[in-house]
C-alpha positions as a Markdown table, in Angstrom:
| # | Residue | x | y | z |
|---|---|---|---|---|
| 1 | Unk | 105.9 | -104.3 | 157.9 |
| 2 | Unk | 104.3 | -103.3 | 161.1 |
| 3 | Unk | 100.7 | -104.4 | 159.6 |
| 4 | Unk | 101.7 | -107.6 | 158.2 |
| 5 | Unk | 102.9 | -108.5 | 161.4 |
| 6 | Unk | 99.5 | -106.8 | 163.1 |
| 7 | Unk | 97.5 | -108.9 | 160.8 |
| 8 | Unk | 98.8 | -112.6 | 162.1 |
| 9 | Unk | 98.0 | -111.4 | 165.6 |
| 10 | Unk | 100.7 | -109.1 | 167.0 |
| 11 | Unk | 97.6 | -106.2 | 166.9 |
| 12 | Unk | 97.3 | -106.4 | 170.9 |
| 13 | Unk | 100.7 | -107.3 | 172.3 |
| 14 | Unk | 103.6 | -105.7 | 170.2 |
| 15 | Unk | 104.9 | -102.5 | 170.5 |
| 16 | Unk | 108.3 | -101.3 | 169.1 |
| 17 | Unk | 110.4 | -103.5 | 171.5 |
| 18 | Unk | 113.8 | -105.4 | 171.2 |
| 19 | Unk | 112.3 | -108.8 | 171.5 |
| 20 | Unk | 109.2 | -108.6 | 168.5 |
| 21 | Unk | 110.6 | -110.6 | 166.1 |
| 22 | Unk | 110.1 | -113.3 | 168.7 |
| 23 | Unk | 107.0 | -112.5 | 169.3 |
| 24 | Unk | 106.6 | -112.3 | 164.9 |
| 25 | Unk | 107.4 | -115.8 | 165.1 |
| 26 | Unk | 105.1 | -117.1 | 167.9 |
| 27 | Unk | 102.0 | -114.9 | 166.4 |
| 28 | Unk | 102.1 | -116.3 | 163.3 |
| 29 | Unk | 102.6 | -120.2 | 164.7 |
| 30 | Unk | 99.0 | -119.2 | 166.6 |
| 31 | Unk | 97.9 | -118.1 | 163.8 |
| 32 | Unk | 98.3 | -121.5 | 161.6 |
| 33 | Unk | 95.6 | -123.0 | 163.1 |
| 34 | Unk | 96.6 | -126.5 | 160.6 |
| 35 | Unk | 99.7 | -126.3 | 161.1 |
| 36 | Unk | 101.1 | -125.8 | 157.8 |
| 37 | Unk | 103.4 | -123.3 | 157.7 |
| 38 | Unk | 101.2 | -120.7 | 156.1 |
| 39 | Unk | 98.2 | -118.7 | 157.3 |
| 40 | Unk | 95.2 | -119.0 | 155.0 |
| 41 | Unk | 92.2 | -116.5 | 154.6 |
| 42 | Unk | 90.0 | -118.1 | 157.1 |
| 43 | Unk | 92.6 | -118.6 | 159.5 |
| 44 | Unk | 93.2 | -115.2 | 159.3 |
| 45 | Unk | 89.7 | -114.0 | 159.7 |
| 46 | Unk | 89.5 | -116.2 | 162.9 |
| 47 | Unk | 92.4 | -114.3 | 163.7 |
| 48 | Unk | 90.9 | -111.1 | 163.2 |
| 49 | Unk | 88.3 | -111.7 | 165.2 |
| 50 | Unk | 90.4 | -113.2 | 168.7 |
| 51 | Unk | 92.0 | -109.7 | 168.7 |
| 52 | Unk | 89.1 | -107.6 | 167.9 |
| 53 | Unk | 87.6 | -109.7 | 170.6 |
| 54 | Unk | 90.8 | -109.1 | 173.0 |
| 55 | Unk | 90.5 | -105.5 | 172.3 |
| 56 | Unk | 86.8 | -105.0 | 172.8 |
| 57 | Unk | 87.4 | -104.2 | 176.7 |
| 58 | Unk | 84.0 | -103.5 | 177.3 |
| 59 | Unk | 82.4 | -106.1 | 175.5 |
| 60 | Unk | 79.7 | -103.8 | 173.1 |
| 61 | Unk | 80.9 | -105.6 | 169.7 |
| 62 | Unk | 82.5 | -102.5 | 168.5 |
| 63 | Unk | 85.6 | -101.0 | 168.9 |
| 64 | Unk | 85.7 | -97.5 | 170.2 |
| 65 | Unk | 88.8 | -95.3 | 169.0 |
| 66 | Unk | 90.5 | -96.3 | 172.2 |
| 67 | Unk | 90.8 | -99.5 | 171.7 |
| 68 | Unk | 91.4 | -99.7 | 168.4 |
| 69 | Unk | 94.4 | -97.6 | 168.9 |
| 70 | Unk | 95.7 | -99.8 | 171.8 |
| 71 | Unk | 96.7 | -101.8 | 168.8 |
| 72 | Unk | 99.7 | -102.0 | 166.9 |
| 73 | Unk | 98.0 | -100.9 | 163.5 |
| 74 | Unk | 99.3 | -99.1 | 160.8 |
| 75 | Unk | 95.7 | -98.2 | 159.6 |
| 76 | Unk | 94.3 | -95.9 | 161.0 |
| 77 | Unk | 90.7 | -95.4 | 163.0 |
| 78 | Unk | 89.3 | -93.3 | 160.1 |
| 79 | Unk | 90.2 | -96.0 | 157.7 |
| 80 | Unk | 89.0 | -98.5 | 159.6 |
| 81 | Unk | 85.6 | -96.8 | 160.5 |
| 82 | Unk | 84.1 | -97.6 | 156.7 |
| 83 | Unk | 80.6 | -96.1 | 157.8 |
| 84 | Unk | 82.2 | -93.6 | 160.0 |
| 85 | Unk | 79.9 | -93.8 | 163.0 |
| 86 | Unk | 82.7 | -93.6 | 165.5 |
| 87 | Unk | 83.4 | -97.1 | 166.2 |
| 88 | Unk | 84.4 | -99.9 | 164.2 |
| 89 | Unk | 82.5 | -102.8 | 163.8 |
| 90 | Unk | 83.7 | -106.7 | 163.9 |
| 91 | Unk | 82.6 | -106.8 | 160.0 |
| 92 | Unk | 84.8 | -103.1 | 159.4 |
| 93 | Unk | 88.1 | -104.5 | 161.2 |
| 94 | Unk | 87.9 | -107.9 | 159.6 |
| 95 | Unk | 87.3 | -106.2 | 156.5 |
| 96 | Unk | 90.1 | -103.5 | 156.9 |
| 97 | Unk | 92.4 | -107.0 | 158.4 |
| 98 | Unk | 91.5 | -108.9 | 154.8 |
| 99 | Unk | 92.4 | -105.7 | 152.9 |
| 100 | Unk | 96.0 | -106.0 | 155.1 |
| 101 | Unk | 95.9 | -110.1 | 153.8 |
| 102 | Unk | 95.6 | -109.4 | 150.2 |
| 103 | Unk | 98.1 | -106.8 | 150.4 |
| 104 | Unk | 100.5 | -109.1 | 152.1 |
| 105 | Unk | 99.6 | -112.2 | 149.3 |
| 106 | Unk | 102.5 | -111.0 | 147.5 |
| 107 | Unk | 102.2 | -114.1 | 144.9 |
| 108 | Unk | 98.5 | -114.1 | 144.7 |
| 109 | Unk | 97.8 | -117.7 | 146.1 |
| 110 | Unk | 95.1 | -117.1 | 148.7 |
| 111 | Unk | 98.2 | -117.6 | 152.1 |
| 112 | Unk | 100.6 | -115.9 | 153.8 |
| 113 | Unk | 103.9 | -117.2 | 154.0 |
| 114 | Unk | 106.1 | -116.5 | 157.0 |
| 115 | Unk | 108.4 | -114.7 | 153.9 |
| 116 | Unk | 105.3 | -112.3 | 152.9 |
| 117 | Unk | 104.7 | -111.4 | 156.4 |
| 118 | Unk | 108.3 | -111.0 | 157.6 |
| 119 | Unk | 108.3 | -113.8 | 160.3 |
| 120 | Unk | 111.0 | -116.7 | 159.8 |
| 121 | Unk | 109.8 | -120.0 | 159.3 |
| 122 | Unk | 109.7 | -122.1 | 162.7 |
| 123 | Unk | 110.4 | -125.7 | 161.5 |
């Protein structure tokens, strides 16, 4: 569940803590950019590519393994390194981030529910 959760935007500032399921259901509200009550693919690329840009501390475009492990991933560097030069790219984490969408897509219709992502609805 941790990656679902990741993918909607809780990458940079969750850890295992009491309060994340708060913080589940405020990520995924910033996430829904139309306010719909479901994130669609290219809301979740934009996503994506806020926290790749929030973890890119030094500002090269790529991620070294540091930061990408300051996020709350559940895949891992190695994964996400596709052309495993030792960094990952903006293209490699979106890519790895839509693999983590599709997965979540439970029913197959191109959103994620708050259900499919483990985040109670906030209406």
């Amino acid at each position: 569940m941790w990656r679902l959760i990741a993918l909607v935007g809780l990458a940079a500032v969750v850890a295992a803590t009491p309060g994340w399921a708060g913080e589940a259901v405020r990520s995924f509200a910033e996430s829904d950019r139309n306010g719909d009550g479901s994130v669609d693919r290219r809301e979740a690329e934009r996503r994506a590519l806020e926290v790749f840009s929030f973890a890119d501390a030094d500002r090269d475009a790529y991620l070294s393994r540091e930061e990408y492990e300051s996020l709350v991933v559940d895949d891992s560097f190695a994964a996400a390194d596709a052309n495993k030069d030792g960094r990952v790219s903006t293209r490699e984490f979106v890519a790895i981030r839509m693999r983590d969408f599709d997965a979540a897509d439970t029913n197959h219709d191109g959103v994620l529910s708050p259900s499919e992502v483990g985040s109670p609805r906030t209406d």
